[in-house]
VOBA-1610 file (N, C-alpha, C; in pm, whole numbers, padded with zeros to 5 digits, always signed):
BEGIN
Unk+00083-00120+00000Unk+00000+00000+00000Unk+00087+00125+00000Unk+00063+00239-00093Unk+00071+00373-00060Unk+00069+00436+00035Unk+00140+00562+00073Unk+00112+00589+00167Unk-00057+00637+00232Unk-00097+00668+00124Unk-00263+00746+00164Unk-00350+00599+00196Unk-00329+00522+00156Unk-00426+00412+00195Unk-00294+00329+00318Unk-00226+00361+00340Unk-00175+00261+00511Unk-00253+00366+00638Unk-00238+00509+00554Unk-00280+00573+00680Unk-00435+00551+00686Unk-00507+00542+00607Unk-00679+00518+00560Unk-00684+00398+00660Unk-00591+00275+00656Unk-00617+00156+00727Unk-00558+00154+00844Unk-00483+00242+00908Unk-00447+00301+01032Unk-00618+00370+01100Unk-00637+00439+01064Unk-00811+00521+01065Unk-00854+00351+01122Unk-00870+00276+01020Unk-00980+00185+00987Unk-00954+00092+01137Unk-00848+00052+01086Unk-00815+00009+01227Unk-00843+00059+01382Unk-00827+00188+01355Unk-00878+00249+01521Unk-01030+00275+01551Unk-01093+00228+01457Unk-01271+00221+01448Unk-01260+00043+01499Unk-01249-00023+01434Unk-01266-00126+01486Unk-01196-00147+01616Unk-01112-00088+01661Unk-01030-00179+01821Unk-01205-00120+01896Unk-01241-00039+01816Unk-01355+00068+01932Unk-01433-00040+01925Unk-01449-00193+01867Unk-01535-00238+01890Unk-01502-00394+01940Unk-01373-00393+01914Unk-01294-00498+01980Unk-01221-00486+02097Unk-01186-00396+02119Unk-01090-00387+02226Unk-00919-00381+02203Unk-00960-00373+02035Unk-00789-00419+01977Unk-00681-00532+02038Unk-00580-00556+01979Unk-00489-00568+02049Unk-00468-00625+02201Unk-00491-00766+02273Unk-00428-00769+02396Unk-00523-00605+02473Unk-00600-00607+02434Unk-00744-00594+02509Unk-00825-00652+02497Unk-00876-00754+02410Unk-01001-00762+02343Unk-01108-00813+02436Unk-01216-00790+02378Unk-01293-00790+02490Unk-01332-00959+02560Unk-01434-01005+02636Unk-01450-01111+02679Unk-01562-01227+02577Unk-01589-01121+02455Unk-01722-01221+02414Unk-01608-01289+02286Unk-01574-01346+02291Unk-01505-01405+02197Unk-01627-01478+02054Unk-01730-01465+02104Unk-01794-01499+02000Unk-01848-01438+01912Unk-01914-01303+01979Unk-01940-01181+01900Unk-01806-01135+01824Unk-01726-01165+01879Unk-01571-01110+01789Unk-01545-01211+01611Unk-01577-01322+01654Unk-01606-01412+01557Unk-01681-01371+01459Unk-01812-01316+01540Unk-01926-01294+01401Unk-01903-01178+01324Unk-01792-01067+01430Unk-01788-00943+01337Unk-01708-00956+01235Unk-01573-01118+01274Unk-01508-01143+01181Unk-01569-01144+01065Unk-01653-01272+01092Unk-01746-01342+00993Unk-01822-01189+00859Unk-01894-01119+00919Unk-01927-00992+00848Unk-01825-00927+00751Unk-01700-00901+00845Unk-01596-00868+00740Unk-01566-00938+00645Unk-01552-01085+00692Unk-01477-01104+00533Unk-01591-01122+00443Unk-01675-01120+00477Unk-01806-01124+00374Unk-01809-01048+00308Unk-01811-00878+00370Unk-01814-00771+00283Unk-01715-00754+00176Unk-01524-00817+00241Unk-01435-00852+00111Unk-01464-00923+00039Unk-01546-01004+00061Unk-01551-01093-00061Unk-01603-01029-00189Unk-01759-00934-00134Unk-01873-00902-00223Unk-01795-00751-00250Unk-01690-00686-00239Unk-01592-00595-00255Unk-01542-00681-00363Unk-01451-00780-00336Unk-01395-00846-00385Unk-01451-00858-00561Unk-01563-00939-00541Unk-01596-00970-00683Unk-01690-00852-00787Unk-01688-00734-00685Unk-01768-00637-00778Unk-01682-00495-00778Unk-01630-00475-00889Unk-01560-00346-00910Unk-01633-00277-00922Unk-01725-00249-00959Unk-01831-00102-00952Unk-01836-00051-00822Unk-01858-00163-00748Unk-01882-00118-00571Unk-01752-00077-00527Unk-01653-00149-00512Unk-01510-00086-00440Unk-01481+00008-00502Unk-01530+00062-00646Unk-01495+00179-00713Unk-01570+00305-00652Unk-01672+00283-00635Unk-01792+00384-00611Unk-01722+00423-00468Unk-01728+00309-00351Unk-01668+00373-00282Unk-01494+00388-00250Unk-01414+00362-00321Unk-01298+00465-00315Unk-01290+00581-00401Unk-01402+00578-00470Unk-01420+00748-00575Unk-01385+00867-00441Unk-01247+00936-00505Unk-01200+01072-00449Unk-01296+01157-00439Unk-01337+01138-00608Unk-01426+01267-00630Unk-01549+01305-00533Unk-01653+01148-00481Unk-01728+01161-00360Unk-01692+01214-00216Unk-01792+01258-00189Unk-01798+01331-00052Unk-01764+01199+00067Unk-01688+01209+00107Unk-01685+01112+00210Unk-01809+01042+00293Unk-01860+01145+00347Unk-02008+01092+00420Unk-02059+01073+00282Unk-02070+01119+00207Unk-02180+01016+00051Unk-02118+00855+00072Unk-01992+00818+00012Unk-01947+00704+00021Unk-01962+00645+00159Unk-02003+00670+00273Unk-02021+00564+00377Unk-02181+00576+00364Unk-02252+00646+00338Unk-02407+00635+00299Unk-02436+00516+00213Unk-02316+00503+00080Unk-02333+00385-00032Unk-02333+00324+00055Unk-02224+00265+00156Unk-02213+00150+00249Unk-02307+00146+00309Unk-02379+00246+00392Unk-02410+00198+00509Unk-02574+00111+00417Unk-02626+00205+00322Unk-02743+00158+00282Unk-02727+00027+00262Unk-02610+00005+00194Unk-02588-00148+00125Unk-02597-00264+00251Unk-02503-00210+00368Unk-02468-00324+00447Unk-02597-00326+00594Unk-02609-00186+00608Unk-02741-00216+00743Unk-02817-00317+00725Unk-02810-00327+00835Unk-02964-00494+00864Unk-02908-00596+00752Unk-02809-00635+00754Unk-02723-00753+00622Unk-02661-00762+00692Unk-02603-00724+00757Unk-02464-00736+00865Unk-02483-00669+01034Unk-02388-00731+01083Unk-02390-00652+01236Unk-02338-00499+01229Unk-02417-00459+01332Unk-02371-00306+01321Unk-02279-00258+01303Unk-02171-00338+01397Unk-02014-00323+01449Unk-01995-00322+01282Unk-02000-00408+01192Unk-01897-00433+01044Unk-01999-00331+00994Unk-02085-00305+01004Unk-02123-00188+00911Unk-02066-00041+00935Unk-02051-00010+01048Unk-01965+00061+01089Unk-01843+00102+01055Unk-01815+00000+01034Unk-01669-00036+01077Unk-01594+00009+00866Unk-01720-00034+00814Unk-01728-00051+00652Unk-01737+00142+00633Unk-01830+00143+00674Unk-01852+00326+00674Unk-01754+00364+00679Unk-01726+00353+00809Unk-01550+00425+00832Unk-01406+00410+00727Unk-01423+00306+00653Unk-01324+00275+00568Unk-01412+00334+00416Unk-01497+00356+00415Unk-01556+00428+00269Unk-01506+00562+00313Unk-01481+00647+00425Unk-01484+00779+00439Unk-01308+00807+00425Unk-01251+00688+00417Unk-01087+00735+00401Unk-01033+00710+00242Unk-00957+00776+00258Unk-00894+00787+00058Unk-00795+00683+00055Unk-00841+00610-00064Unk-00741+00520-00106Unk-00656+00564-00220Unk-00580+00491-00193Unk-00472+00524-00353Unk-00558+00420-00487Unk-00574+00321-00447Unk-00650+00237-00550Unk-00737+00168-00507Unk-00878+00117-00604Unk-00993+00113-00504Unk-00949-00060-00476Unk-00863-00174-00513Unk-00828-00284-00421Unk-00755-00273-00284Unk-00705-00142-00287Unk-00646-00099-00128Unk-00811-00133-00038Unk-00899-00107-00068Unk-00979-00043+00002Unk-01010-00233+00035Unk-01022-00314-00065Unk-01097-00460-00042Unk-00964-00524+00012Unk-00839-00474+00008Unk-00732-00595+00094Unk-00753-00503+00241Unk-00785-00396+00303Unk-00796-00308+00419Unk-00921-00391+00461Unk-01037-00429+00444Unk-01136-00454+00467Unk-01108-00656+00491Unk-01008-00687+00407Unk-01017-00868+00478Unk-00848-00866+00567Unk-00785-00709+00585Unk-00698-00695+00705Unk-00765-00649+00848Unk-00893-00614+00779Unk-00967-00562+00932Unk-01052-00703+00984Unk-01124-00737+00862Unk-01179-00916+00910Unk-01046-00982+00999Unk-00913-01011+00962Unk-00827-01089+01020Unk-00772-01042+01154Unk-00789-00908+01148Unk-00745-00883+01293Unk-00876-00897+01376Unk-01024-00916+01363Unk-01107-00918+01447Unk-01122-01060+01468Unk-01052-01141+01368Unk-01071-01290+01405Unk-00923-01337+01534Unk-00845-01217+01519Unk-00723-01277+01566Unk-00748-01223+01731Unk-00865-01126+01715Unk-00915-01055+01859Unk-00982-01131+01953Unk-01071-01233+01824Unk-01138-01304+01892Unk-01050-01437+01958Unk-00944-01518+01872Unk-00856-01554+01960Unk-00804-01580+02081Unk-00734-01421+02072Unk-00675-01378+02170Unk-00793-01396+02298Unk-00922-01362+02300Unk-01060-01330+02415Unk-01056-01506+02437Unk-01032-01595+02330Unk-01070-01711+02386Unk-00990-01794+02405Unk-00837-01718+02438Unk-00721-01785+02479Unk-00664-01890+02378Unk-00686-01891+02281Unk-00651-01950+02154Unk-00507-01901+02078Unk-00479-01825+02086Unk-00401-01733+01982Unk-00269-01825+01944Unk-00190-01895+02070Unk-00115-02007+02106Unk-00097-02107+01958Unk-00246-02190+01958Unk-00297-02256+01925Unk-00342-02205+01710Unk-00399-02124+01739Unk-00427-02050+01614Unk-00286-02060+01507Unk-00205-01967+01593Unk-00087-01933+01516Unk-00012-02086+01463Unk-00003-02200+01582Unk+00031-02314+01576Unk-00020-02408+01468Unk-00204-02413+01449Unk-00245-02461+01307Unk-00207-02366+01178Unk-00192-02219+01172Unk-00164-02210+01059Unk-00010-02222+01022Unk+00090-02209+01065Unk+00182-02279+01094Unk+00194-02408+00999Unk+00141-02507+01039Unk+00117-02656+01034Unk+00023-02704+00852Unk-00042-02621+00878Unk-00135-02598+00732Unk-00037-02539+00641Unk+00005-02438+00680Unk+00060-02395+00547Unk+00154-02465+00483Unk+00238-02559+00621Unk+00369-02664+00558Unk+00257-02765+00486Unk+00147-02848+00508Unk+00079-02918+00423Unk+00073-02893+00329Unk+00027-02730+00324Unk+00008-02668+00157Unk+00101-02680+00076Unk+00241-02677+00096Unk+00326-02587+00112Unk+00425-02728+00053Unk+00354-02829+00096Unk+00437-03001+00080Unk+00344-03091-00074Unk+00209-02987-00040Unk+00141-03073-00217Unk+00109-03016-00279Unk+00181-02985-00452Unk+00171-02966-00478Unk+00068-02877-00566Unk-00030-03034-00608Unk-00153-03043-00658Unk-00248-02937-00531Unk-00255-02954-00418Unk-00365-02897-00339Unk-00295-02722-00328Unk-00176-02723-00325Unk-00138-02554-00353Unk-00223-02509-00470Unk-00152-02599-00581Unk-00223-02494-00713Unk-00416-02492-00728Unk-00440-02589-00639Unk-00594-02588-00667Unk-00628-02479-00534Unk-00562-02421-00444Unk-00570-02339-00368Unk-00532-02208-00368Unk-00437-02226-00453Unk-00364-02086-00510Unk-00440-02018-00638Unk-00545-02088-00712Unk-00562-02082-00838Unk-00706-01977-00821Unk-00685-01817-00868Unk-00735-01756-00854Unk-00919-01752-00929Unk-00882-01785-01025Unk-00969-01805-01098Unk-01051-01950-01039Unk-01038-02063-00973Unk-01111-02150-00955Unk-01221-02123-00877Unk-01324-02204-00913Unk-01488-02156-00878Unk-01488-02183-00639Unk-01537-02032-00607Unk-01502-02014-00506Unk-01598-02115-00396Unk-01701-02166-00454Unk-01755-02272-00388Unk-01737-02399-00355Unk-01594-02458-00465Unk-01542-02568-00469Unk-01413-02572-00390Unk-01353-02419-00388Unk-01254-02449-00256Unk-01365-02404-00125Unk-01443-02346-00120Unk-01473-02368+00028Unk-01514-02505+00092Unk-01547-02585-00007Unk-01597-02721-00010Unk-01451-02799+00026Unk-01393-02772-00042Unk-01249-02855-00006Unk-01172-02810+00142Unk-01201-02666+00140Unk-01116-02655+00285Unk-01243-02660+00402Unk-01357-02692+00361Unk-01429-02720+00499Unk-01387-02881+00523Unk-01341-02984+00430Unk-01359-03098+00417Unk-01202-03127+00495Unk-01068-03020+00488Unk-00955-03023+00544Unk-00937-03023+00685Unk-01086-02889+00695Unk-01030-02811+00815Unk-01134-02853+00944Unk-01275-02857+00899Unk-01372-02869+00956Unk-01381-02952+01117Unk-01374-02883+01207Unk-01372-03014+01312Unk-01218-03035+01383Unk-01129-02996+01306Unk-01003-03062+01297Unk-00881-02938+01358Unk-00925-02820+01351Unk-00882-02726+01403Unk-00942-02577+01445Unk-00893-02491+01532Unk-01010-02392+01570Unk-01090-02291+01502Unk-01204-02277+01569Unk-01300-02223+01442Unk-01240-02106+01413Unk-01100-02024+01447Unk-01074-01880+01386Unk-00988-01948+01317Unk-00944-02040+01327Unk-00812-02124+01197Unk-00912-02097+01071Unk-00995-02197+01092Unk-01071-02256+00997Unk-01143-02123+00879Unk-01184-02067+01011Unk-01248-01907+00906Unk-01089-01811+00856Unk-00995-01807+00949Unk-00852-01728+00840Unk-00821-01828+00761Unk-00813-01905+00752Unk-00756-02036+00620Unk-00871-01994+00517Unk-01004-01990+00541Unk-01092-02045+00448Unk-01129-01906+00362Unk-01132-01800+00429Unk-01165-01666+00389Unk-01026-01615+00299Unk-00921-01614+00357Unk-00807-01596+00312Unk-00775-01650+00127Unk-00812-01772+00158Unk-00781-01886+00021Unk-00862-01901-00100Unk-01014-01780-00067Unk-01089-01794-00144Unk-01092-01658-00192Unk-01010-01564-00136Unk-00979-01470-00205Unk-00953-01436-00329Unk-01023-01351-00430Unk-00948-01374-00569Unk-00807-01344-00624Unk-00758-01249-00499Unk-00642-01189-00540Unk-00503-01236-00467Unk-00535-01357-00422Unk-00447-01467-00402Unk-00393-01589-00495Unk-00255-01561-00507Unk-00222-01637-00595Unk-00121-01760-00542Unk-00064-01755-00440Unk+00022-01864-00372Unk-00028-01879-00244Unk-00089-02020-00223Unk-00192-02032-00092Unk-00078-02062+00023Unk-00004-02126-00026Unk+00134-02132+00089Unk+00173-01979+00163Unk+00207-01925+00103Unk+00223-01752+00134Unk+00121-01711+00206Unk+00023-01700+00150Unk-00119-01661+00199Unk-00086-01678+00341Unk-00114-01797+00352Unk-00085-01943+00505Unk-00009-01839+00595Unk+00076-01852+00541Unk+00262-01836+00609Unk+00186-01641+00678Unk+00117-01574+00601Unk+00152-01432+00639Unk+00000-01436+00734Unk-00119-01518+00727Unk-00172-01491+00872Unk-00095-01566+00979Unk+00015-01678+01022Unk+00090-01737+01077Unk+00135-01653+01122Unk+00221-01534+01057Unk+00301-01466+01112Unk+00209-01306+01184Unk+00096-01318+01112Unk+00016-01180+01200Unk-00011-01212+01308Unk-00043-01395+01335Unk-00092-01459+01488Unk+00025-01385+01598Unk+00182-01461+01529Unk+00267-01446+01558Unk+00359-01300+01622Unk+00301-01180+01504Unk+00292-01028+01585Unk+00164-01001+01642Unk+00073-01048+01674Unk-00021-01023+01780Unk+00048-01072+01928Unk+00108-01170+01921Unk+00142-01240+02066Unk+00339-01185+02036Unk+00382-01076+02005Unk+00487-00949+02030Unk+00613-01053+01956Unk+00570-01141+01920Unk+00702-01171+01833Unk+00689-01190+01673Unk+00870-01178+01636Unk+00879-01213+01491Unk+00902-01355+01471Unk+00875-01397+01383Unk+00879-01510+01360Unk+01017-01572+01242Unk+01109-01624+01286Unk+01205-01715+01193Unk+01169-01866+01167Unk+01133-01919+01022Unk+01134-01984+00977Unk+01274-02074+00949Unk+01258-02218+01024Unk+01389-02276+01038Unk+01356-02439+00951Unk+01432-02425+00866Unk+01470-02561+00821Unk+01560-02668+00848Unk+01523-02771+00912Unk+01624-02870+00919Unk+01607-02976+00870Unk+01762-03057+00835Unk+01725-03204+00838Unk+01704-03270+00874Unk+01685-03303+01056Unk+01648-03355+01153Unk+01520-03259+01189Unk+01481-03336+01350Unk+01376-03238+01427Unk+01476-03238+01526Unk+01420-03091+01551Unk+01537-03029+01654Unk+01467-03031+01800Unk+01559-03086+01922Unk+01539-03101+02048Unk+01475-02990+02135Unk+01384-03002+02214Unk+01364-02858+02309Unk+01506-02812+02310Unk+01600-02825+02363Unk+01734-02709+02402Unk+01803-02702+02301Unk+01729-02752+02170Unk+01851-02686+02023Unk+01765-02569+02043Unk+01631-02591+02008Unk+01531-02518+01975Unk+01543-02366+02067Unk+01542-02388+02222Unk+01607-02277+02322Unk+01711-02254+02286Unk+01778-02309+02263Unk+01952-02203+02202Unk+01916-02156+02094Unk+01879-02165+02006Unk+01888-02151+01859Unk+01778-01971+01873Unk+01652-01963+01988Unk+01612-01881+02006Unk+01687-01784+02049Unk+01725-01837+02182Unk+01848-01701+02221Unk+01899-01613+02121Unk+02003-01711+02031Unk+02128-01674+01909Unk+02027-01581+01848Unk+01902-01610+01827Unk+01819-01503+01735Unk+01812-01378+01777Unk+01745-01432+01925Unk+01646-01341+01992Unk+01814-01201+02016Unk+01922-01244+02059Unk+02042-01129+02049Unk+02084-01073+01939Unk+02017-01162+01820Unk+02082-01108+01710Unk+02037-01011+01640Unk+01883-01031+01650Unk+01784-00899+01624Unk+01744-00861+01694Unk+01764-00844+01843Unk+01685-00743+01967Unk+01611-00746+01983Unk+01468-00861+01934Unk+01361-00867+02008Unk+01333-01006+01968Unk+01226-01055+02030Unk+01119-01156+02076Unk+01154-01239+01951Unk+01155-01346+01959Unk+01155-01417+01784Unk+01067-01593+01822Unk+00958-01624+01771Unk+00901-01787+01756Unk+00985-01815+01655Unk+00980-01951+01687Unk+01037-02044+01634Unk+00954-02097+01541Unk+00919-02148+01389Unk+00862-02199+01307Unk+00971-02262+01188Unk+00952-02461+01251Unk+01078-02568+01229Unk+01000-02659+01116Unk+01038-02684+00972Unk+01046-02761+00909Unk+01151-02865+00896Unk+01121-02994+00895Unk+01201-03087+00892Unk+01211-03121+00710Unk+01342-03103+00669Unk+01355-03161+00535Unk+01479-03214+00522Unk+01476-03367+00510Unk+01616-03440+00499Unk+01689-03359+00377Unk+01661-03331+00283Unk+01745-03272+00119Unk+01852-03191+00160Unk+01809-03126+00305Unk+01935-03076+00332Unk+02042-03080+00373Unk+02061-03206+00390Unk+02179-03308+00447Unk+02197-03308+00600Unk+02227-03193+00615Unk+02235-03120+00744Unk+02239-02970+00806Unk+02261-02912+00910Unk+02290-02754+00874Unk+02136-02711+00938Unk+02126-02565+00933Unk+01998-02512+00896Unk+01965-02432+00796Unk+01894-02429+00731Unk+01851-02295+00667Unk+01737-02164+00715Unk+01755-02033+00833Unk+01695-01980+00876Unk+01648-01852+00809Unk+01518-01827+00781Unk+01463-01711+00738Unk+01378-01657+00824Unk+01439-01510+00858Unk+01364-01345+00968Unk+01318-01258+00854Unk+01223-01233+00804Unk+01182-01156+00716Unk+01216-01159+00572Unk+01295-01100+00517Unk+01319-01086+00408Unk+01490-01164+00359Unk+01551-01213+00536Unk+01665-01214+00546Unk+01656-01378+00517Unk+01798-01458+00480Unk+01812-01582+00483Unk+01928-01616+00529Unk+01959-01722+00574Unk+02049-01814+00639Unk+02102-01927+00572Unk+02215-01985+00517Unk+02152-02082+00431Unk+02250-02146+00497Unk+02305-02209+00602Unk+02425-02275+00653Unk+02384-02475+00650Unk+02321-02489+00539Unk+02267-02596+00517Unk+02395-02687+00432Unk+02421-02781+00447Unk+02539-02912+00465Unk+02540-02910+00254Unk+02405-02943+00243Unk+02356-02912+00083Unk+02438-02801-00021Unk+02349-02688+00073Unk+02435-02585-00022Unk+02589-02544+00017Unk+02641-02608+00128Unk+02797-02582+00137Unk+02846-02676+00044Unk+02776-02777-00031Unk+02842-02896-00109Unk+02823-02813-00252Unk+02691-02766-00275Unk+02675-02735-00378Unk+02742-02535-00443Unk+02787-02517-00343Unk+02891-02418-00339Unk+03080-02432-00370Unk+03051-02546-00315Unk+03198-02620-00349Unk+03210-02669-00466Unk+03075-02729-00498Unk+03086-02799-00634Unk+03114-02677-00727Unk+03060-02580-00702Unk+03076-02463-00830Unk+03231-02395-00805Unk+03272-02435-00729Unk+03443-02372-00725Unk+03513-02453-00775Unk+03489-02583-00759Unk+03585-02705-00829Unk+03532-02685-00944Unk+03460-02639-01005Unk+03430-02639-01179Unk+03484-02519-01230Unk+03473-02414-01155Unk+03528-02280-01166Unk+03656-02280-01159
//
């Protein structure tokens, strides 16, 4: 995002904590937090598949209170107050482009699902299945691209990930996996996965490093290996451990954008290119 639409979803955001509690406040009904989820991503969706509407309301040229009027008419008594609200308030801020306005609107659904969480002592747990899902995704092929595949009919993946998820992990997993994946403007469901994982992950004050090994690593690799992080970048860091023999040995660790590659593999396959060189 631009700068005029981070600050629009800064706004947007401080309307909704007014109804969540934001952040490590949230309030005690963890279920009403659910349903306001539930509302939001609904409204991205029907954002989602109609450009006239996300156009109408990110039009500059409209009066701000006009564009939360489009909303409010559209969404009152269709939705809970709280997301109609909450929708108003994000029609009255300027976007740079009117899909700012439909990815702001399923970032405000994910943080009210991650609120609700947090109210029902889940968050632990949450962050832990998507985590776990996304390496599934992330390991087949075939179910990535039928998950990643923007264009596929959005009733047949909800059918498939109620049939994954249903029962099997918590109902805010189940609604960020399922809302997330049926997005149209998702194109790698692994990614997708991996970046509510890591929002669970900055809700509960840490960053998250992604660690590859060829073994599974012991509670006290796992505690050392945090430390070495946690000094190396100055704050809080989870641990998130894939086991993949290919790498002989070693780890390969990724903090953001950064990589590690001290993997047994690529020290061979580094050597190999000097002995040819």
């Amino acid at each position: 995002m631009q700068a005029a639409s981070r600050e629009a979803l800064a706004h947007s955001r401080e309307r909704l904590a007014s109804h969540t509690g934001g952040p490590s406040g949230a309030r005690s009904d963890g279920q009403g937090l659910i349903g306001l989820a539930d509302d939001l991503f609904a409204v991205a969706h029907l954002l989602d598949g109609q450009v006239s509407l996300r156009r109408a309301l990110a039009d500059a040229s409209v009066r701000p209170d006009d564009r939360a009027g489009v909303a409010g008419r559209l969404l009152r008594g269709k939705v809970g107050d709280g997301a109609a609200d909450v929708v108003e308030t994000v029609a009255r801020q300027r976007w740079s482009r009117p899909l700012d306005l439909v990815e702001a609107v399923e970032t405000l659904a994910t943080d009210a699902a991650l609120d609700a969480a947090e109210a029902r002592g889940e968050l632990d747990t949450v962050e832990d299945e998507l985590f776990r899902f996304g390496r599934i995704v992330d390991g087949d092929q075939e179910l990535g691209r039928l998950l990643g595949d923007p264009t596929a009919d959005r009733t047949g993946k909800t059918a498939l990930l109620d049939r994954l998820l249903s029962g099997k992990v918590s109902p805010v997993t189940e609604r960020l996996v399922r809302n997330s994946l049926t997005s149209r403007h998702v194109h790698n469901a692994a990614n997708a996965v991996e970046r509510l994982s890591e929002a669970a992950s900055a809700r509960r004050g840490q960053s998250v490093a992604h660690v590859v090994s060829a073994v599974e690593l012991s509670d006290a690799q796992r505690q050392r290996l945090t430390g070495i992080l946690e000094r190396t970048y100055g704050r809080t860091i989870g641990l998130q451990v894939q086991v993949d023999p290919s790498i002989v040995g070693g780890l390969v660790i990724r903090v953001g954008d950064e990589i590690v590659d001290g993997s047994i593999a690529n020290r061979l396959a580094a050597a190999g290119r000097r002995f040819a060189g």
